[in-house]
C-alpha positions in Angstrom: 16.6 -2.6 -15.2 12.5 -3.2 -15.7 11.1 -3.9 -12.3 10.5 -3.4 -9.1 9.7 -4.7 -5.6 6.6 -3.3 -4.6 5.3 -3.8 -1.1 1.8 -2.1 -1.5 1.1 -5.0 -4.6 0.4 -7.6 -1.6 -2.7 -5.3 -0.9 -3.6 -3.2 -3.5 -2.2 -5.4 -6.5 -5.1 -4.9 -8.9 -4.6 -1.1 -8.9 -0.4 -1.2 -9.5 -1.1 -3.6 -12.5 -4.0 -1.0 -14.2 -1.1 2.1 -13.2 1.3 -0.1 -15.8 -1.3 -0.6 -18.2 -2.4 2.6 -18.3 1.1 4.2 -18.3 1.9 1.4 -21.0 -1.3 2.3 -23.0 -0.4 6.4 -23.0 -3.3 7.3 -20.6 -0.7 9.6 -18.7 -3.4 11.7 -16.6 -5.1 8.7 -15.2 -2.0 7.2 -14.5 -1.0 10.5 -12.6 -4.3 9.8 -11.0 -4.2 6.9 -10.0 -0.5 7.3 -9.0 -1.2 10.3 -7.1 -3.6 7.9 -5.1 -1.2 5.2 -4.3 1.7 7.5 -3.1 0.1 7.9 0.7 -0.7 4.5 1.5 2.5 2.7 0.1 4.5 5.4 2.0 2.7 4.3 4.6 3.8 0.6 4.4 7.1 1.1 3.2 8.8 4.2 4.5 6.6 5.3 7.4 5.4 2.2 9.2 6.7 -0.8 7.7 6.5 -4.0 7.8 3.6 -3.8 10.6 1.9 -1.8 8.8 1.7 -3.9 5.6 0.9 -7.1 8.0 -2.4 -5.2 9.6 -2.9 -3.7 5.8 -3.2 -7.0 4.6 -6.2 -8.3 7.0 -8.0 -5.0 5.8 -8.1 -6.4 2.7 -8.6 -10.2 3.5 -5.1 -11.8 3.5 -2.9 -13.4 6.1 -0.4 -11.1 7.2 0.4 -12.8 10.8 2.2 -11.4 13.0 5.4 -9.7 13.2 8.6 -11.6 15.0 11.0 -10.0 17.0 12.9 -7.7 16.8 9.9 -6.1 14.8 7.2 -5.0 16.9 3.5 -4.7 16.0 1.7 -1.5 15.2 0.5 1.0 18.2 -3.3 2.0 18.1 -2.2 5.6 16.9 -0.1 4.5 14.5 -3.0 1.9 13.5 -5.3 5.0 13.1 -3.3 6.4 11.3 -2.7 3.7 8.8 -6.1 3.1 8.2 -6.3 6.8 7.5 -3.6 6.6 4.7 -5.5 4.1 3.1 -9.3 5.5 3.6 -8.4 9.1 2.7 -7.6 7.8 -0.7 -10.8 5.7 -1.3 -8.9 2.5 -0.5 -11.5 1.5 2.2 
């Protein structure tokens, strides 16, 4: 399979389409770069936090993410922090 479903691309979708051109051009060690600089903050909204956490990601960066529905429920301050952490560690914001 060629593919994937990749959560961080509703926030950061510029920078996962220059990762494939660059992999797909050769440029290996900005790729690794680049990757190395993506792995925190889509942990983040995949593994670590979620869906919340993609939602709130998604104002940072000027889109709608709403609101989560129940049974889902919305991000703590801490865990907000932290989020935003993820993302400004890594020159994101």
């Amino acid at each position: 399979a060629v593919g994937g479903v990749c959560a961080l691309a509703n926030v950061l979708g510029e920078p996962l389409c220059s990762l494939e051109k660059l992999c797909l051009g050769g440029k290996w060690a900005e790729a690794r770069e680049l990757q190395y600089r993506l792995i925190e903050p889509n942990t983040a909204v995949t593994q670590k936090y979620g869906i919340a956490a993609l939602k709130e990601a998604m104002g940072w960066f000027g889109y709608y993410g709403g609101f989560c529905r129940s049974p889902l429920l919305p991000l703590t301050e801490a865990e907000r922090k932290d989020l935003r952490n993820s993302f400004t560690s890594n020159g994101w914001l």
